[in-house]
Each structure stands twice: as structure tokens, then as C-alpha cells.
C-alpha positions as CSV (number, residue, x, y, z in Angstrom):
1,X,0.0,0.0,0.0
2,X,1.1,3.6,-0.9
3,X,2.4,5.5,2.4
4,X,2.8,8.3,0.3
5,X,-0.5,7.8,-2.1
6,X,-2.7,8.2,0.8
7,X,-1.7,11.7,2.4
8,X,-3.9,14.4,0.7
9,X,-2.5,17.2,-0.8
10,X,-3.5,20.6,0.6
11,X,-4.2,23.6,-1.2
12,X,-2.9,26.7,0.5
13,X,-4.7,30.1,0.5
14,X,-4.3,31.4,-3.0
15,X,-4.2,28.1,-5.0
16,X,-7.2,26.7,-6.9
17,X,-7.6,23.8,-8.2
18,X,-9.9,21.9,-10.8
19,X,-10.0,18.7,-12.0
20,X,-11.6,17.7,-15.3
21,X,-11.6,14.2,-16.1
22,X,-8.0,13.1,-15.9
23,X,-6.5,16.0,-15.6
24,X,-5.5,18.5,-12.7
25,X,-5.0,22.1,-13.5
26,X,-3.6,24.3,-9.9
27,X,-3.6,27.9,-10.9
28,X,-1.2,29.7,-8.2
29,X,0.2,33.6,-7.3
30,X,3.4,32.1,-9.7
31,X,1.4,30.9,-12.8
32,X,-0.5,27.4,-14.0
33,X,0.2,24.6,-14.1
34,X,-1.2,21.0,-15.0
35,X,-1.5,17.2,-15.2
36,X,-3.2,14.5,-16.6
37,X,-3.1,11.6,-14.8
38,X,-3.6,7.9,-16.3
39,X,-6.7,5.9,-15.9
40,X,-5.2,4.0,-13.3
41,X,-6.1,6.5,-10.6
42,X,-9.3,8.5,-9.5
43,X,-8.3,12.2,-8.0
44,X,-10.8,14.0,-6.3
45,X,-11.3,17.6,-4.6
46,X,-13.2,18.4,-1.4
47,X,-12.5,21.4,0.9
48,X,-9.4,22.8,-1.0
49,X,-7.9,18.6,-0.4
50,X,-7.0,17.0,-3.6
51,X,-7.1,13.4,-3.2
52,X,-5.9,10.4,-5.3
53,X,-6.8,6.9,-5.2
54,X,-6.2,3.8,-6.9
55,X,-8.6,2.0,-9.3
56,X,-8.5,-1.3,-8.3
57,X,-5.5,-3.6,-7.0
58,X,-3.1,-3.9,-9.7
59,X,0.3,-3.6,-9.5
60,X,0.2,-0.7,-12.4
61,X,-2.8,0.9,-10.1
62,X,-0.5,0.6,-7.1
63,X,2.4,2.5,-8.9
64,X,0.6,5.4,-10.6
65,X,-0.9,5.9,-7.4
66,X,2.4,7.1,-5.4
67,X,3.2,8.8,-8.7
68,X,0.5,11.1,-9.3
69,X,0.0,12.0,-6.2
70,X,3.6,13.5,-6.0
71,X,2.5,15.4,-9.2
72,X,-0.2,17.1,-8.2
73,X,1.9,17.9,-5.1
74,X,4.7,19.2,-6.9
75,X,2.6,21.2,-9.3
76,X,1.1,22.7,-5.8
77,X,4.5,23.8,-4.7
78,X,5.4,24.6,-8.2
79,X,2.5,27.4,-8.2
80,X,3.1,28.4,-4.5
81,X,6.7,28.5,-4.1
82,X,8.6,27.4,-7.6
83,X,11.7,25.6,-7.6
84,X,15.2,26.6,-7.3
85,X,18.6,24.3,-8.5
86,X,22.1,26.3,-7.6
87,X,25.1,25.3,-9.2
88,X,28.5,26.6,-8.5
89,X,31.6,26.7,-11.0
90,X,35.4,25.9,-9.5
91,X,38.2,26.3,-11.9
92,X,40.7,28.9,-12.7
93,X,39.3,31.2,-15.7
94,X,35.7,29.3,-15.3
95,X,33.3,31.8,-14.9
96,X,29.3,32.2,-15.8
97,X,27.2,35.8,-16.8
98,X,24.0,36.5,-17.9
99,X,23.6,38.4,-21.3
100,X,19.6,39.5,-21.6
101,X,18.2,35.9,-21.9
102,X,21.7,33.9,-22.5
103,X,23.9,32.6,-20.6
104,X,27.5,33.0,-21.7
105,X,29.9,30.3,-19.8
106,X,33.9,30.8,-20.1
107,X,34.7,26.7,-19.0
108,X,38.5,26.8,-20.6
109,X,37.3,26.1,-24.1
110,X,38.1,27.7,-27.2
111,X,35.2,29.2,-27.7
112,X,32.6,30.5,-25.0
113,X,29.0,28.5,-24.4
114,X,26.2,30.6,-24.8
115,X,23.1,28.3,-23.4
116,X,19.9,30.4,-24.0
117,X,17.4,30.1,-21.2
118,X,14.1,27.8,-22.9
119,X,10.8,29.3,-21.5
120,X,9.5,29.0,-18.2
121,X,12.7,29.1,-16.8
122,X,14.5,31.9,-15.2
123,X,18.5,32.0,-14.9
124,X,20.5,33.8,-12.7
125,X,24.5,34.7,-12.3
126,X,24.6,36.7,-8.6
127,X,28.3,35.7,-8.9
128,X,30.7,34.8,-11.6
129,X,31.2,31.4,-9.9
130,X,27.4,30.5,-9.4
131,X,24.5,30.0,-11.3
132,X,21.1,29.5,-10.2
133,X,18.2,27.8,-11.9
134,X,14.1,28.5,-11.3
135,X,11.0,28.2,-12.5
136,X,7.8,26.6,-11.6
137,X,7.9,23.2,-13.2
138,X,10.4,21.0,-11.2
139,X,11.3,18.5,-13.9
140,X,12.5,21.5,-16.5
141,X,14.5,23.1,-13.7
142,X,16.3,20.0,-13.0
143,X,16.7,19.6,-16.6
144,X,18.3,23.1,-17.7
145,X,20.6,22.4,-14.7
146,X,21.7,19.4,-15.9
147,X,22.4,20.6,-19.5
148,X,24.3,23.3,-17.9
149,X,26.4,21.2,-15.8
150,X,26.7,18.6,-18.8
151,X,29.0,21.7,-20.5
152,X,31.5,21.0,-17.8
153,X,30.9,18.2,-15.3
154,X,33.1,18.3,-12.5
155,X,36.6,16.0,-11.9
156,X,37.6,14.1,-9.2
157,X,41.7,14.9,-9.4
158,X,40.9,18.8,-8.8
159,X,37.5,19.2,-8.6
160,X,37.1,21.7,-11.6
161,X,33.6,21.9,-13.3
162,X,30.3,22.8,-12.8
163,X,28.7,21.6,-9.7
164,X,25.3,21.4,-7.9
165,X,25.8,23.2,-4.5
166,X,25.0,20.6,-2.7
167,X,27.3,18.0,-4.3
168,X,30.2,16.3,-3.1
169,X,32.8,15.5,-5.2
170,X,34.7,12.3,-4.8
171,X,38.2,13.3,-4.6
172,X,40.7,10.8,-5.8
173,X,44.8,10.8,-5.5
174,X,46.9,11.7,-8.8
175,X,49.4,9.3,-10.2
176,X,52.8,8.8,-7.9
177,X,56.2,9.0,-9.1
């Protein structure tokens, strides 16, 4: 049974909610957003709760349940809050600005990286050295982050690259003489 399929998800003040069939749009003070949900699972509203529930005991059933029901959450806090990777460069000469709606990186190639921000998502360069990532829809914030730190992923010998902030990096001992 789903531990986390059986919380309900609560609307804060601000956020409605309708559901329409399959399909949950949550319109927030940052925007709207929705999902459609597959016909394994039944999602309800009642008193500014969203609810999901399996349709029947299949395995399938089972799993979408869990799923969707971290959707709709995440498309709650998406609307409410928004989401937020940071990444931080380490490198001598590696350094990150923001040029209108591009992002020019200087990673020790021959020729600088200009990554344009797609929509939905907002860039930021406080500092040369990081980089930080929102927007409302969690899966395309963690997937500009990781195109960005794709250009440069970080090495273990001296740790040079792009980096969550958050990330360790596995250091590892060069070659002896």
C-alpha cells in the first residue's frame, strides 16, 4: 500500500484547483500549471484537499498511485513557491554571466558557451562562480541544470567543473612517481 499515495495534498490560500476528467490544473500567485493523470487512478477535490486513489489492486494501479499523487503535489509547490537548482563553478578562468536571456559560460574552451534560457525558466548569475536555476515546473529546472552542468561536469583529481551546491565531489589521489 502507498504510504505516500494516501496523504492528501493541501491547497494553501491562494491556489485553486480543478480537476476535469484526468487532468488537474492548480492555478497559483506564480502561474498554471497542470497534469493529466492515467486511468489507473481516480483524483478528487473536497475542501481545498486533492485526493488520489487507486482504481483497483493492480500492480500498475499501485504505482501510478504514489506517482501522481507527488505530481499534483509538486505542481502545488510549483504554483506556491517554484523551484530553485544552484550550481556553483570551481576552476581557474571558469566563470558564468547573464547576457539578456543567454547565458555566456567561459569553461577553458576555445570558444565560450552561450546556453539560452528555454521558457519557463529563469537564470541567474549573482556571482561569476554560481549559477542558479528557477522556474515553476520542477522536472524543467532540474533539466536546464543538468544541460548546464553537462558543458563542464566536475573531476575528481581537482575538482574543476560545474557543480550542484550541494554535491560532493569524490576526490581521488593523482598518479605517484
Amino acid at each position: 500500500m502507498s504510504r505516500i499515495g494516501k496523504k492528501p495534498v493541501e491547497l494553501p490560500s491562494g491556489v485553486s484547483a480543478s480537476v476535469s476528467g484526468q487532468t488537474v490544473e492548480v492555478k497559483g500567485p506564480k502561474g498554471t500549471r497542470s497534469f493529466t493523470a492515467t486511468d489507473d487512478v481516480t483524483i478528487t477535490i473536497e475542501d481545498n484537499i486533492i485526493k488520489v486513489d487507486p482504481r483497483g489492486k493492480s500492480k500498475r494501479a499501485r504505482q501510478q498511485w504514489g506517482m501522481s499523487r507527488t505530481q499534483v503535489q509538486n505542481l502545488v509547490t510549483g504554483v506556491t513557491e517554484g523551484f530553485k537548482k544552484e550550481l556553483e563553478i570551481s576552476g581557474v578562468g571558469y566563470r558564468a554571466q547573464m547576457q539578456g536571456n543567454t547565458l555566456k559560460l567561459n569553461l577553458g574552451y576555445s570558444h565560450d558557451v552561450d546556453f539560452v534560457a528555454p521558457e519557463g525558466v529563469t537564470i541567474t548569475a549573482p556571482k561569476q562562480t554560481e549559477i542558479v536555476v528557477e522556474g515553476i515546473d520542477q522536472q524543467l529546472v532540474g533539466e536546464v541544470a543538468a544541460n548546464i552542468r553537462k558543458w563542464r561536469a566536475p573531476e575528481p583529481y581537482k575538482g574543476k567543473g560545474i557543480k550542484y551546491k550541494d554535491e560532493y565531489i569524490f576526490r581521488k589521489e593523482g598518479k605517484k612517481k
